[in-house]
N, C-alpha and C positions, 0 to 999 in steps of 0.2 A: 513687439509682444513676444514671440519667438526670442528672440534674444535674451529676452527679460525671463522667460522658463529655464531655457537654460541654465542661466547663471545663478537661478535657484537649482535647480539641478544639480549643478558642481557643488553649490555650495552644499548640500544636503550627504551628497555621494564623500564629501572631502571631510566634512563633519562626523560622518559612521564610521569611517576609517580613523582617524585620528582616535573614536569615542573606545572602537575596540582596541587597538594599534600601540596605546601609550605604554608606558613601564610597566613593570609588573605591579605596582601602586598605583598605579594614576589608570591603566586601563577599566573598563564595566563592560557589561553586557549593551546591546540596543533593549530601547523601549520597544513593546508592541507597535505604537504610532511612527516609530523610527524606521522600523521595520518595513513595515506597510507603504511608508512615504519613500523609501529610498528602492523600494521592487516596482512599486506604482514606478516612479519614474526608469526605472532603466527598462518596464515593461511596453511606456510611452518612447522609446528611442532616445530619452533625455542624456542618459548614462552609458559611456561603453561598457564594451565588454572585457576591457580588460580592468578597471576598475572596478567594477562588480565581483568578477573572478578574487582581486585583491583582498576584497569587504569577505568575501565569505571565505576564504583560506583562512583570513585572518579569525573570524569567526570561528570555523572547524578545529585551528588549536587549541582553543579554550574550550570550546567543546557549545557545540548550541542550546540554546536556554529555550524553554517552552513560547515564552514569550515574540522571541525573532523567529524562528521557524512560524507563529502564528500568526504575526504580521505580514511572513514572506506568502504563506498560503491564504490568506483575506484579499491580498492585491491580484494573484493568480484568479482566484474564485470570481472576483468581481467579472472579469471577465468569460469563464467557464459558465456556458448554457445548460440550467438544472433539465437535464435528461428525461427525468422521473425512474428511478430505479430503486426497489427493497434494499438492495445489499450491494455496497460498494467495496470491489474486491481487486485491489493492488497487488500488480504483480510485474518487479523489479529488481527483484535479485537475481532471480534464476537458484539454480541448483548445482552443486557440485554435484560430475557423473556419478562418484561415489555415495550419493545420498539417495539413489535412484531417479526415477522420471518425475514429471513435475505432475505428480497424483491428486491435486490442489486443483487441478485443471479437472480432471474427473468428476470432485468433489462436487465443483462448482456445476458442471454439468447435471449431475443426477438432482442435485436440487430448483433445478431449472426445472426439471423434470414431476418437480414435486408442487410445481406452481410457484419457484420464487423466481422473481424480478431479478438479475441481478448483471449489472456491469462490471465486468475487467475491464481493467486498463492496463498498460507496463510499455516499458521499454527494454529491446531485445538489444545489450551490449554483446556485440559478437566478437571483441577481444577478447572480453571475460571466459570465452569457451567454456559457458555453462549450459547446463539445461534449460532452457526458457519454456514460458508455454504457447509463447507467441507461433513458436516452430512446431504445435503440436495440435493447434487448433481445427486442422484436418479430421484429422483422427475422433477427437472428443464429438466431431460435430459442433461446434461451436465459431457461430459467423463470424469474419470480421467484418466492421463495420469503416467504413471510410469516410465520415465525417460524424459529428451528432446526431442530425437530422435523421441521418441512419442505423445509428445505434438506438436514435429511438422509436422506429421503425420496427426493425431486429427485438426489441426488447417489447414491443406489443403483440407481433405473432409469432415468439419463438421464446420469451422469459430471460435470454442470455444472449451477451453480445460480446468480443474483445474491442477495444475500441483500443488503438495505438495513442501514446504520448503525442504522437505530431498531427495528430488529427484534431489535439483538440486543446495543446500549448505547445507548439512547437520551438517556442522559446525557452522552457523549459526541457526540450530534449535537449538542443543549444547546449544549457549549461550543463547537463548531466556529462554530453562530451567533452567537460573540461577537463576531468578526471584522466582522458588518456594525453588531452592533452599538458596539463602542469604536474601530472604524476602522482596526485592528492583529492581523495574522495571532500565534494564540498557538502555545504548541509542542505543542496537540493535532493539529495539522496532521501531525506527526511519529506520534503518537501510535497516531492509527488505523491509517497504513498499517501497524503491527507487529502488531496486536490479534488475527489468526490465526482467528476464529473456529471455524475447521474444524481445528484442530489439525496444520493438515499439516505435511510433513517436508520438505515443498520449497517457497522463497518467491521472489518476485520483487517491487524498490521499485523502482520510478523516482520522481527528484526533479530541482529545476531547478534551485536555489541553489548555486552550488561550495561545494563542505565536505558537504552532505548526503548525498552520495551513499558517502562513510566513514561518516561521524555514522549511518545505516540497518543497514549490516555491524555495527557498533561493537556497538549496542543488541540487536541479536539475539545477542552475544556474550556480551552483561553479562547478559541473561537468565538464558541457559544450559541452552538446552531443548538436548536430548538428542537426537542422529541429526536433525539439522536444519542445511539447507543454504539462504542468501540469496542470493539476487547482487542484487546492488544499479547502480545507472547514472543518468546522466541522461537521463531521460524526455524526449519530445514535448510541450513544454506543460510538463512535472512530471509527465507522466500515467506509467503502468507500460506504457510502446510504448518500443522502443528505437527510436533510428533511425539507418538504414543508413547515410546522408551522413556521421559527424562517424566522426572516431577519439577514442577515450577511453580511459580508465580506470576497467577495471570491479570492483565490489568484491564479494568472495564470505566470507560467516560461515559456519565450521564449527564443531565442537566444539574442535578442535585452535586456533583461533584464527581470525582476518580479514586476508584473503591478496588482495593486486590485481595486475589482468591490463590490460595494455596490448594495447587491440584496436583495429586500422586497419578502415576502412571497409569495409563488405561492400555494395556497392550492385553490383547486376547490371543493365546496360541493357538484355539479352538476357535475359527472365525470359515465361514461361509465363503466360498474362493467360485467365481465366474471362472465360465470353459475357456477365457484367454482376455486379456487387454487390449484394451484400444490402443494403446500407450507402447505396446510391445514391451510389459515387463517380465522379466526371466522367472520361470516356473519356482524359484527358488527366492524371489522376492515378493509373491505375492500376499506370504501374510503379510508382510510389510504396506505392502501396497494396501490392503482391506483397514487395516488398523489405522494407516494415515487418514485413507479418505474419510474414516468412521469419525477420527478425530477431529478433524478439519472442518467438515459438517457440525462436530458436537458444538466447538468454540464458537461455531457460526450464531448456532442455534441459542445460545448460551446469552450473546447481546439479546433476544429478542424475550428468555422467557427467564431469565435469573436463577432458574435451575439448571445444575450441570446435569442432575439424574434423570431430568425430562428432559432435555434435550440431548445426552447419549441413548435412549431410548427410543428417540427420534428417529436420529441419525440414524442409528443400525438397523430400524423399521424401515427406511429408506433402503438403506444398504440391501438388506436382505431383498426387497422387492427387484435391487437393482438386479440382485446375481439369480434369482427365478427368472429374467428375463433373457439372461447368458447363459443359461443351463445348456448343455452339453445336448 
């Protein structure tokens, strides 16, 4: 019987390959089902690793379609223990030091603070020599948890937990290492930030690439989790920080569909500044710093109440509470 999986295995693994792989005419996309069947098995041990590695490079050139990223993240899920968490908040890009600290991490803190539920997750690449906020968790106050069980522990008497990628798919950190090793970002990069751990009903992606920041809405579409809201944007870095300086366009998944919001800038030079950072950020970046987290908060808030002007109004109601509590 063993034998017999296998050899569907290959056959499934040699089938995606060949499906993505052919000429520039004869190659497609995988189906969602294709998707889903061919991660199931190399999740089951069916498939190596270096075929898989193959199927998603090959995939990455062409660029991922909403559909394989949603197949890849359904096989994940199936095995992912729903947590119970408001707000699921992905964090794996990290920061250029140039973009300052990972104030996203803040954000998430003071809204814990505010009575929300909410899980991080991420994975800390330390060739990348970025900011992460996994190295900062100290600081914020903000536990790490070392399995589920634990983060949902952390997350009933405390609202906020980081929970590590290898605590809770460490086959997916696996892959994410692939990148330093065949020198090419694959489309688990995509992957995790959907993976939900804590099953919440409210999500936030930041991504850098143009096209990602639909291609994120898209997939939590194709999913089809139920009473579940995304907003999606270009991140700080790629990281999940929005930032106040750019105007964009921001994308939000509901059940009803994937709906985008043209949003101009929110940067206030006149903003309320605490007597110092958790973070250790330089006296000289602190507006910076108040307007991120202001923002970061608002996008949050934004999946839960479909107003951007009630929920910056939130947010900075937040804010402000936070820095009467840092006064000097």
């Amino acid at each position: 019987m063993a034998v017999q999986r296998n050899e569907v295995a290959m056959s499934t693994i040699l089938e995606c390959i060949r499906t993505v792989g052919r000429g520039e005419r004869g190659r497609k996309p995988l189906t969602f089902d294709q998707a889903y069947q061919v991660m199931d098995e190399y999740l089951n041990g069916e498939v190596g690793d270096d075929q898989m590695a193959m199927l998603l490079m090959l995939i990455r050139v062409q660029n991922e379609t909403n559909a394989e990223i949603g197949g890849f993240v359904k096989a994940f899920q199936s095995r992912v223990p729903a947590i119970g968490a408001e707000i699921d908040w992905p964090c794996y890009a990290g920061k250029r030091a140039a973009a300052g600290k990972p104030w996203h991490l803040l954000a998430a803190r003071i809204m814990a603070d505010n009575g929300h539920k909410i899980l991080m997750h991420g994975y800390n690449d330390k060739p990348a020599s970025r900011e992460h906020a996994q190295d900062y968790l100290t600081a914020c106050q903000v536990p790490l948890a070392s399995d589920a069980d634990h983060a949902e522990l952390l997350l009933q008497t405390g609202n906020i937990a980081y929970l590590p990628l290898s605590a809770f798919a460490p086959q997916a950190e696996l892959m994410m290492s692939w990148k330093n090793r065949y020198g090419l970002r694959t489309p688990i990069n995509t992957v995790v930030r959907a993976l939900n751990p804590g099953g919440a009903e409210i999500g936030l992606r930041g991504s850098f690439h143009p096209g990602f920041q639909q291609l994120h809405a898209e997939v939590e579409h194709v999913i089809g989790k139920t009473a579940h809201a995304v907003v999606s944007f270009k991140g700080q870095s790629g990281e999940s920080e929005y930032n106040p300086k750019v105007s964009q366009t921001v994308w939000l998944s509901q059940t009803d569909g994937v709906h985008s919001y043209y949003w101009p800038e929110q940067y206030l030079s006149d903003i309320a500044l605490p007597a110092d950072c958790p973070l250790g950020t330089a006296e000289e970046d602190k507006v910076q710093m108040a307007n991120s987290v202001v923002a970061t908060m608002t996008a949050v808030l934004f999946a839960k109440t479909l107003d951007r002007e009630q929920a910056m109004a939130t947010a900075y109601q937040y804010w402000q509470h936070y820095v009467t509590q840092h006064a000097v």
